[in-house]
Residue, then its C-alpha position, 0 to 999 in steps of 0.5 A: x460409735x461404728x468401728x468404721x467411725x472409731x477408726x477413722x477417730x483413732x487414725x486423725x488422733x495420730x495425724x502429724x502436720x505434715x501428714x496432713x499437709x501431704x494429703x493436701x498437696x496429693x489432692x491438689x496434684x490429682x485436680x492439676x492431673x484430672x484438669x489437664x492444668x500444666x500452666x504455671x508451677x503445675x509441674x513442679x506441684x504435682x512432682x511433690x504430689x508423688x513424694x507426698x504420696x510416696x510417703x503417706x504410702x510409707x506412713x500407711x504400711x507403718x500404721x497398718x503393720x502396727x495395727x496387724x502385728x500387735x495379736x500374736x495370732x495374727x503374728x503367727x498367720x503372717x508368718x505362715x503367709x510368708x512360710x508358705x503362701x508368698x512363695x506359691x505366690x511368687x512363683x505362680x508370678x515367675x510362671x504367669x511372666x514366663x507363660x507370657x514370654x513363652x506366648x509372646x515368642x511363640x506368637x512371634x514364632x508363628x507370624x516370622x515362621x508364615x512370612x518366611x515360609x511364603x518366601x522360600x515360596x516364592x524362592x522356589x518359583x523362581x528357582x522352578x522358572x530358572x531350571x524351566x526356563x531352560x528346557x523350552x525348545x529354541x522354536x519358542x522365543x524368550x518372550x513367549x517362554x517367560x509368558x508361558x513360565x509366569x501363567x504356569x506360576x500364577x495359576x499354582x500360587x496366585x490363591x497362596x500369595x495374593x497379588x504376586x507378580x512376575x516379570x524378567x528383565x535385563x537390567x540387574x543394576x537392583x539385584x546387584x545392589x541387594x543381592x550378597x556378593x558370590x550370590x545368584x539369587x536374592x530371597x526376603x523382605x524389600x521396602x522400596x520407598x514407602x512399599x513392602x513386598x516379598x521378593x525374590x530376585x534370580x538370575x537365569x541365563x538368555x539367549x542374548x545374555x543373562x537375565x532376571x527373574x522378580x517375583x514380588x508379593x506386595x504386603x499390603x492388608x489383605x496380604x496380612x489377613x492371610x498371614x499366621x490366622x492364629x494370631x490377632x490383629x496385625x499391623x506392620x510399621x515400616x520405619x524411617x531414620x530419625x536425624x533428631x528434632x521434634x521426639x516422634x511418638x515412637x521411636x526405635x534403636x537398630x544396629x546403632x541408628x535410630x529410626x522412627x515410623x513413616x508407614x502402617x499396614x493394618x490387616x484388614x477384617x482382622x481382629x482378636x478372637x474371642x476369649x475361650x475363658x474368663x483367664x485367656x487375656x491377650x498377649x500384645x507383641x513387638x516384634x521386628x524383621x530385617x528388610x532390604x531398603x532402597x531409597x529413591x536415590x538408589x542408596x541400600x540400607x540393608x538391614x532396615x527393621x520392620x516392626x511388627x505388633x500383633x495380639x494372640x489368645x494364649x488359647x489359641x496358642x496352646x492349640x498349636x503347642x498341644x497340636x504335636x500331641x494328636x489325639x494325646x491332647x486332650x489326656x495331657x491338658x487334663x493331667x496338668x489341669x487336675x495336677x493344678x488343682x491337686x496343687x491348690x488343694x494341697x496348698x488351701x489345706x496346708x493354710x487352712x490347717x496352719x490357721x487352726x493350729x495357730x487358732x489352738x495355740x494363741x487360744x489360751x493367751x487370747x482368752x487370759x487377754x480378755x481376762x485381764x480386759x474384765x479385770x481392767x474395766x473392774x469385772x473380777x466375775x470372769x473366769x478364764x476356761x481352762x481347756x488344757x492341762x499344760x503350762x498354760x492352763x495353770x496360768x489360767x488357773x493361777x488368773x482366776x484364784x488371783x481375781x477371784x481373792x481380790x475381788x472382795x478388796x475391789x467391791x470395798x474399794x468400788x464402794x468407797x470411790x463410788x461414795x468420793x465421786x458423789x462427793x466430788x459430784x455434788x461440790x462440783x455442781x454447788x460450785x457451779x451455782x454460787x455466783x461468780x462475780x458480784x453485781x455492780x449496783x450503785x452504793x451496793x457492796x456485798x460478799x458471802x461466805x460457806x463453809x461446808x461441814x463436809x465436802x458438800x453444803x447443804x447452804x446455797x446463796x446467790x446474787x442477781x443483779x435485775x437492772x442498773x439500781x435493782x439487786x436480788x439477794x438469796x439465801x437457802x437451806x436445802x434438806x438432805x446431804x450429798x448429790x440429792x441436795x446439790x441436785x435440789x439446790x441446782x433445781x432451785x437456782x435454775x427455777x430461781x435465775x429463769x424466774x428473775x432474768x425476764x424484763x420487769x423482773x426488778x417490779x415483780x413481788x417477792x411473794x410472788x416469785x417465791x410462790x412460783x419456786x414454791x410450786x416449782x419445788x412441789x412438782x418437781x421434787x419428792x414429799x420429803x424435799x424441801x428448802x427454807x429459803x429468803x430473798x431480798x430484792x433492793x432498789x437503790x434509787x428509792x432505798x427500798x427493801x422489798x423481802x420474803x422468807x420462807x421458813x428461813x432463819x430471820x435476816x436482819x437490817x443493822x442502821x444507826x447501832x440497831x437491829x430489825x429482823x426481816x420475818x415476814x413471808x411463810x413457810x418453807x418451799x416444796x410443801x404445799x402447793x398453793x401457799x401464798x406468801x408475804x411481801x415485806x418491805x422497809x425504807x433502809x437508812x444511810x450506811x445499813x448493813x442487811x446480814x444474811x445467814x444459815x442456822x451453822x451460824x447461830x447454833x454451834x454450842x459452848x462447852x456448856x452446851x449454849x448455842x451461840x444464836x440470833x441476840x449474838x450475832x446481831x450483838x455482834x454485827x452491830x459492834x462491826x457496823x462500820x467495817x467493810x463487808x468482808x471483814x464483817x463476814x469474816x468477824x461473824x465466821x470468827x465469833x461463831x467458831x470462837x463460841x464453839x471452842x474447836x474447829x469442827x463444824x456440825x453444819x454448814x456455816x453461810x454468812x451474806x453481808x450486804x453494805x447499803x450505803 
């Protein structure tokens, strides 16, 4: 079996019902999730598919643990781990999260730093316009200085700030409204409507009363091209408020309202550059400014937020924080560069040399653990190395004269088990090939005893029932003791069964059958194999007893207080090849009693040294003619032991008693 498989094996073993029902609702809450199904109780299903996952989590890290904690080696390396590398590890995290902080404020730095820049811009124009605009002669009208005053301005600042425009006006009811009060100027974002611009109001003194200058920018995609080319890709959002009703896609909190997106500026053709490094993965920003708003009705919200989402290349970012360096630059990025994997080394190192002396400590106890895994699969040649002098080599040592002492004691005892399992072996195959149940056979009553010398007999006996009137008797004697014979004797029944369970069986010779066990026996088993053998088949519609014995002590029929010993076949099976054998048949009369037996029954000796023999037992078996087979079996056993005097056997004792009525 492949580890792979044996773990699998070992990790269903320990499957509780609840772990597999967990696994089952994960399975059904991913198919819900992956269909896209939220009819029904979908939702509530794939609630406890999370909780089931939760804790099959919970259950995976318990097993897992166990399973890595158990070798001290392993023991000792975690605990290294978590000495020395979740720290590095932990603050290489805390660093990689404050780089993105740094980068994400940095980004935003930059696109704030750009707008507000192109403000004070634009604040300066009009400043420029207000003190300008007072120096013209009073031969110029106002109209033509104003004109002359915004071409100036378009001709310097129209590449910097695409579409800015410049108008003067009387009316100031909009400065007024956005401007703070005292103030004489207005400079920053505007949102009129659903439209962004910068804008900078100023008011500057007329010749018929004050008036007032609007320089605005309008923030559209290609204004934001040109804004912060160190960043990515730009979008502005201007927002909304947010009364309530259907929850918007987005949503945002400001000075205890809330708002939602009403319009997106994208910049055009821009998007994030290309990455310098395979570790220069982007930083996505959310940043916001505060803007004038004013609505249609007039009404000023003056602090109406403006989201802003870009992304930014951390190595285009780091081009900016190492600009200030000039030519230091690149003498400082290298510095830190080599200082990191100085860093790295020294850690690898420190972990690298943790491990080995782990490795060298727990060495001795691995080795005496492997040792007792030898003895445990009863291997007492292994030794364990002793490399060290210390308190752990004599242990080793101590190991290796313990094993070495009792190995002797475990190779007799090997001997005697070996010895047990064959016996046990061999009386577990011979149960396996005595009948288990008695045939039904009309007028037909028969039982059987063995009783074995030893653990094993050497006797087997069978019953097979060939059609509703036709029964099989058999009864064998195989050679040999122990597991060869029960092997012998399991062949025998096995060629015995196949022979006799085919239709038309109950029409086939006895000498016939027996020649092909015979010949079965022959091929099949060594020279000095072999097996008496006798079999009866009896049809109880014509009371018919067909027989053939093969070397086998002679059955006999019991009818009306006389005997007639049932001899005619051959020799025994497994000797020669092609032996025919004889068939011999008898009418049975009314109430016949067919007794079959093995030589433990008739040759057990008196102290006289008599056995007890064939006249004897059929003396016997006639006196109980009219008892019931059982207590005929069991009366024979009992005049046998009788006999003998005592209850050792010297060999296997079978008794067959069939009652033919």
């Amino acid at each position: 079996m492949t580890p792979i498989r044996a773990t699998l094996k070992e990790v269903w073993n320990h499957l509780s019902w609840l772990d597999i029902l967990s696994t089952l609702v994960v399975i059904a809450g991913l198919l819900l999730q992956l269909l896209s199904f939220n009819a029904g109780p979908s939702s509530f299903l794939k609630y406890l598919a999370v909780l089931a996952a939760v804790y099959l989590l919970v259950r995976f890290i318990g097993w897992w643990r166990s399973r890595l904690l158990w070798s001290l080696r392993n023991r000792l390396i975690v605990a290294y781990l978590f000495i020395a590398f979740v720290p590095i590890l932990l603050i290489l995290t805390l660093v990689f999260l404050a780089g993105r902080i740094l980068y994400s404020q940095l980004g935003a730095y930059l696109l704030h730093e750009d707008i507000q820049q192109r403000i004070d811009v634009i604040a300066d124009i009009s400043e420029h316009i207000a003190v300008a605009h007072q120096t013209f002669s009073p031969g110029i009208t106002q109209e033509e200085s104003e004109r002359i005053l915004a071409a100036q301005s378009h001709a310097v600042h129209d590449r910097d700030l695409p579409g800015l425009d410049i108008s003067f006006a009387g009316d100031t009811s909009l400065f007024r409204k956005i401007a703070p009060p005292g103030k004489n100027s207005f400079a920053g974002l505007l949102q009129q409507g659903d439209e962004l611009s910068l804008t900078s109001l100023k008011i500057i003194p007329g010749r018929k009363g004050e008036r007032v200058v609007t320089l605005r920018v309008p923030v559209k995609p290609d204004f934001l091209t040109t804004v912060a080319p160190d960043l990515g890709a730009i979008q502005l959002n201007l927002m909304e408020h947010y009364a309530g009703g259907q929850e918007p896609a987005y949503a945002r909190s400001s000075g205890g309202e809330q708002y939602k997106v009403a319009k997106r500026i994208p910049a055009s053709n821009r998007g994030l550059q290309p990455a310098a490094f395979w570790m220069d993965t982007p930083v996505n920003v959310v940043s916001s400014f505060d803007s004038v708003f004013v609505g249609k009705d007039g009404k000023v919200d003056p602090l109406r937020p403006v989201l802003a989402v870009f992304n930014a290349r951390p190595s285009r970012l780091n081009g900016r924080i190492f600009a200030s360096f000039g030519e230091l630059r690149l003498f400082y990025l290298i510095g830190f560069i080599l200082a990191g994997v100085a860093f790295l080394l020294i850690e690898v190192a420190a972990l690298v040399t943790g491990i080995v002396l782990t490795r060298r400590i727990t060495k001795a106890i691995a080795d005496l653990y492997r040792g007792t895994q030898y003895v445990q699969s009863g291997d007492f040649s292994h030794r364990v190395p002793i490399e060290h002098r210390d308190q752990l080599g004599e242990l080793g040592q101590s190991f290796n004269e313990m094993t070495g002492s009792i190995s002797g004691l475990i190779e007799e005892q090997n001997k005697r088990q070996r010895l047990e399992n064959e016996i046990s072996i061999a009386r577990e195959v011979q149960n396996q090939l005595f009948p288990s149940s008695l045939p039904s056979v009309p007028g037909v009553e028969i039982e059987a005893i063995c009783k074995a010398a030893r653990s094993v007999s050497g006797d087997y006996y069978d019953f097979i029932q060939l059609s509703p009137t036709h029964v099989a008797i058999a009864i064998a004697d195989i050679s040999g003791k122990g597991i060869s014979a029960a092997l012998l004797m399991a062949s025998l029944q096995a060629a015995l069964r196949s022979q006799m369970l085919t239709d038309g069986t109950e029409r086939l010779s006895t000498a016939e059958l027996v020649a092909r066990l015979n010949k079965h026996l022959v091929r099949n088993t060594g020279d000095d194999r072999f097996a008496t053998f006798f079999i009866a088949v009896y049809d109880s519609a014509t009371r018919t007893l067909r027989y053939t014995n093969a070397g086998h002590l002679p059955s006999f029929l019991v009818c009306h207080g006389k005997s007639e010993r049932l001899d005619k076949g051959g020799m025994v099976l497994g000797v020669v090849e092609d032996y025919s054998y004889e068939e011999g048949s008898i009418v049975v009369g009314a109430d016949s009693l067919l007794i079959g037996y093995s030589d433990g029954l008739v040759e057990p000796e008196n102290v006289y040294g008599e056995e007890f023999g064939i006249r004897r037992l059929e003396e016997t078996s006639v006196r109980l003619q009219g008892a019931a087979p059982l207590m005929v079996a069991e009366s024979l056993m009992a005049a046998a032991e009788e006999w003998a005097g005592t209850p050792e056997q010297a060999d296997d004792m079978t008794v067959i008693v069939a009652r033919l009525r």
